[in-house]
N, C-alpha and C positions, 0 to 999 in steps of 0.2 A: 504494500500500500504506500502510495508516494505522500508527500505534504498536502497537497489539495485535494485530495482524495481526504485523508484524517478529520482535515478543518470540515468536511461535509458531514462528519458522524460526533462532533464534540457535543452538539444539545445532548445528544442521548448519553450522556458522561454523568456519571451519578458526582454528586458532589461533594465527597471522598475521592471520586476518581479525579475529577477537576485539580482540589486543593494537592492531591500528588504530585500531578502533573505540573501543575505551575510552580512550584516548588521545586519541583527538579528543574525547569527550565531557567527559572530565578535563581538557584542552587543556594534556596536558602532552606529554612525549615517553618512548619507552623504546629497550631496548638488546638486539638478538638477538644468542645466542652460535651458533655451527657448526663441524660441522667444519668442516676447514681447504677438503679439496673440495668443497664447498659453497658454502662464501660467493658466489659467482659467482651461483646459481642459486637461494639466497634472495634476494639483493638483485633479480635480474630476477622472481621471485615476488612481493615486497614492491613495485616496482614496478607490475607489470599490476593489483594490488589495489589501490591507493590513485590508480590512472589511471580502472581498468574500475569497479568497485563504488564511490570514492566520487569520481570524475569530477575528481580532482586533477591540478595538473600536478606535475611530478615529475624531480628532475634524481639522477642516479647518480652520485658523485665516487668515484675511486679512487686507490690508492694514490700513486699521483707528484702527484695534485694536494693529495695531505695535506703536504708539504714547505714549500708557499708559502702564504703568505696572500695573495699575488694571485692565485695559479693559482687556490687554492680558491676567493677572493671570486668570479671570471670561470666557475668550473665550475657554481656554483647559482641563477646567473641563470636566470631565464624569461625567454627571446627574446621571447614572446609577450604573456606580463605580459597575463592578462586580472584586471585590478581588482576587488575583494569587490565587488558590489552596495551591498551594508549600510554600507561605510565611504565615507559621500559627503566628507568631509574628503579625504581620501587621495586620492580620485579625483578630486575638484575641485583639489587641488595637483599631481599629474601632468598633467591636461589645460593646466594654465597652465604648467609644466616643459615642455613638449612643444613650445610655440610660443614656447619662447624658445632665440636664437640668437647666436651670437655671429662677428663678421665680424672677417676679419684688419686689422690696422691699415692705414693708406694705404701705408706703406712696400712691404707687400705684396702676393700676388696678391689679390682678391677673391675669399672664399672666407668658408662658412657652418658653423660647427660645432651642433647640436645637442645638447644635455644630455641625457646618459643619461637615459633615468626606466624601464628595466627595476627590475621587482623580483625578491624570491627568489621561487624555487617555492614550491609549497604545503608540498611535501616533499623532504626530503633524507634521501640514503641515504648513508651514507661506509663504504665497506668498508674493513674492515680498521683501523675509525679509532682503536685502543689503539696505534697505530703513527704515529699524525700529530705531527708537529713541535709542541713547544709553544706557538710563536705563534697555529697553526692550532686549537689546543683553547682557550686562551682568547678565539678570535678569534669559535668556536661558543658561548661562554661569554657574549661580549657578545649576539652572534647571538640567543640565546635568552632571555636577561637583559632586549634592551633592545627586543628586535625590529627589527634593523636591520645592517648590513652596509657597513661602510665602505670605498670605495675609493679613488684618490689623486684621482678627478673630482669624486665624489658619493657622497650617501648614499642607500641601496640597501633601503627598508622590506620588511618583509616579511607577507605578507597576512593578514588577519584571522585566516584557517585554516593555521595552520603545525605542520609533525609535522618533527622531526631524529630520526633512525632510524640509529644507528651498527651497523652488522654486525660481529660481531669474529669469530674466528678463536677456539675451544675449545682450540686446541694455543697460545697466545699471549697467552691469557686474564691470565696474572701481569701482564704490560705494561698495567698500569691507566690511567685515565684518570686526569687532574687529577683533585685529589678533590674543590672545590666544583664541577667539572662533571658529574662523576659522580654527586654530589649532588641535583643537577637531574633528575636521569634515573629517570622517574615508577617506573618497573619492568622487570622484564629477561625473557627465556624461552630456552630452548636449544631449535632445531629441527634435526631431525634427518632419514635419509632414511626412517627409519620413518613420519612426519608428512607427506610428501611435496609434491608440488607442482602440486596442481589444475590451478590458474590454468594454467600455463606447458602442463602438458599439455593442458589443453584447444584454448590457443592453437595448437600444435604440431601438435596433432587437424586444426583446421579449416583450417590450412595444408596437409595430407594429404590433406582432404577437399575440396581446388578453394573453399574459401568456404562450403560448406555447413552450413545452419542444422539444427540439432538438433528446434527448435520450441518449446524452452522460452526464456521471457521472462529476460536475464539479472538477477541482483539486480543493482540498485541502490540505495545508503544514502545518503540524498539529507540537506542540511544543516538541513531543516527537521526529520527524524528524529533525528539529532547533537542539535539543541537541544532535542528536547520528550524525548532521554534523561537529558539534563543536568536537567534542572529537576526530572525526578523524581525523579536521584540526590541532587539535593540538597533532600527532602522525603523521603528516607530515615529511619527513626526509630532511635535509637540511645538504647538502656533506660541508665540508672546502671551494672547487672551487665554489659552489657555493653562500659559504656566501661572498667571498672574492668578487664574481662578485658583488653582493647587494654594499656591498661595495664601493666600486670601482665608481659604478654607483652615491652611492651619493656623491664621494670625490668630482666625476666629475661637478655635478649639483653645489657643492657648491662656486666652482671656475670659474662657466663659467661667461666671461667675461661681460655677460647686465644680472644675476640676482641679484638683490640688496638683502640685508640681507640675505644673504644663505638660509639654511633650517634647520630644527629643528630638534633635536635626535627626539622628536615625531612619527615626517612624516618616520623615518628610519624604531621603530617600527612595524607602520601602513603598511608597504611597505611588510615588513617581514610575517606578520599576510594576509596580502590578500592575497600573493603568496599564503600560506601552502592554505589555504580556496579555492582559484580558482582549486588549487591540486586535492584537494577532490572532487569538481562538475566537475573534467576533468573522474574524476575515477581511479586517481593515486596516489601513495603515498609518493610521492618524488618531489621538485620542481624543476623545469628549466629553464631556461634564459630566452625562450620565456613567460612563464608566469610571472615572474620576468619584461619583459620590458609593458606587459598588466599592470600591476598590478601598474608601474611609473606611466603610463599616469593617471592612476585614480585617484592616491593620491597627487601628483606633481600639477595637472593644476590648482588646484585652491587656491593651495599655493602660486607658484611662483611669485615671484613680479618685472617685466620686467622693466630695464630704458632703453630703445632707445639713443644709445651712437655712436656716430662719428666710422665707421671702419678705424681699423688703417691702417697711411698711411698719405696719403693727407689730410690736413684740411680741401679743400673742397669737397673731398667726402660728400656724402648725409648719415647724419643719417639713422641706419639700427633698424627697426622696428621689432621684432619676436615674435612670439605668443610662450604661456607656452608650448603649444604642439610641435611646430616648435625646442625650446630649449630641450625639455625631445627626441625626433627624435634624433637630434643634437648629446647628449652625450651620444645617446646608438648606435649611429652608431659608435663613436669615440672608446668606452669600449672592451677592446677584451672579447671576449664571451668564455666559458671556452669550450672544445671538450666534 
């Protein structure tokens, strides 16, 4: 399947499948929220996606191994560690890691140890991870920072193609992440059982059905696609009115009156980089307000950090409560929109 061929089947792209994909072509990561029931059965969704459609390996950590940073370093190993093609560096330094050994001294028995040289998965998924021990969030912070993974043996790179994917819990949502990791974290979505879970049923399907094939060819989003989407998001045209609207949009967010610590140049960049990418799966090459206000709610809700503060006026007025989504509404209704 070529590029214009793809961009013809993207509506039908569940919205787990979307935030994958734009994520790997952004080569950044994001953040699903759920309910609490749930989490179990996104993460095994998010899972058979980035296995079946983009042929990833894939480790799932849960909750007891968010306490350690050894548990966790030892949870996101690839056993298998099949090396990027593309990084002959990397893969010429494990091949020379691999056949070195090391022998006990004469005192003892004769005996060979071998150096680790797994690396991480392509993806990681950590449920529940607004609940992980602080060492273990800045240990994802270097993780993703530096691409790499330290343990008390070696260091542990990780592959060209890497997605961290934290699942959190919608009832536990206040227990935030560190905030420059959170920072990191390209964009966010809440999935729900409205949204449901193809993937998993379909697997569940063909375990019902003894192995039986359907007859249709499954997608898959192969890394050569990833990259010639990249290239055209980043040949995206972005007019003056329109940077001025981007703009504008975060003056607004930084000033509105219940968010506390504004928002980061960061989250600007991020804002900027979704629009051009959402462009390219629209089939366009130029971005627009409308995509511009999709592209806020993604990166915004799970940044913003709401205080609930008296409306002005009366001091007895009732404190006014508003959700990050309700404030990103808020200042894109206010933003005049360019013609």
């Amino acid at each position: 399947m070529d590029l214009q061929e793809f961009l013809t089947i993207v509506p039908d792209l569940t919205g787990l499948e979307l935030a994958v994909l734009l994520s790997l072509v952004a080569k950044q990561h994001f953040l699903v929220y759920a309910d609490e029931d749930l989490v179990e059965e996104v993460a095994e969704e998010l899972a058979l996606i980035t296995t079946e459609v983009f042929e990833l390996s894939c480790s799932i950590v849960g909750s007891d191994d968010l306490q350690s940073p050894a548990r966790f370093g030892e949870a996101i190993l690839d056993e298998q560690s099949d090396l990027d093609e593309g990084n002959d560096l990397i893969a010429t330094l494990h091949s020379r890691i691999e056949n070195v050994s090391f022998a006990s001294g004469p005192r003892g028995a004769p005996a060979e140890q071998k150096l680790d040289s797994r690396m991480v998965s392509n993806v990681v998924i950590a449920k529940d991870f607004n609940t992980a021990c602080d060492e273990v969030q800045f240990q994802v912070l270097e993780l993703i920072s530096r691409n790499r993974i330290i343990s008390k043996t070696t260091v542990h790179p990780t592959p060209m193609t890497f997605l961290f994917i934290p699942v959190v819990s919608s009832e536990t949502m206040r227990a935030r992440l560190n905030h420059h990791l959170n920072d990191r974290i390209f964009m966010s979505l809440y999935h729900s059982a409205h949204h449901g879970f193809p993937n998993l049923e379909d697997m569940i399907d063909s375990y019902g059905n003894m192995g039986a094939t359907t007859g249709e060819e499954p997608l898959v989003i192969t890394k050569k696609m990833i990259d010639g989407l990249r290239q055209r998001g980043d040949a995206v045209a972005v007019t003056p009115e329109i940077r001025r609207y981007l703009q504008d949009l975060i003056v607004f967010l930084r000033v509105e009156w219940d968010v506390d610590g504004g928002v980061t140049p960061n989250a600007g960049v991020n804002l900027l980089d979704l629009s051009k990418h959402l462009a390219t799966l629209h089939g366009i090459d130029f971005v627009t307000p409308s995509l511009i206000a999709i592209a806020a709610k993604k990166v915004y809700t799970h940044r913003l950090i709401i205080s609930p503060r008296a409306s002005r006026g009366s001091a007895a007025q009732p404190v006014v409560w508003r959700t990050p989504e309700e404030v990103i509404e808020s200042v894109i209704d206010k933003v005049d929109c360019p013609l």
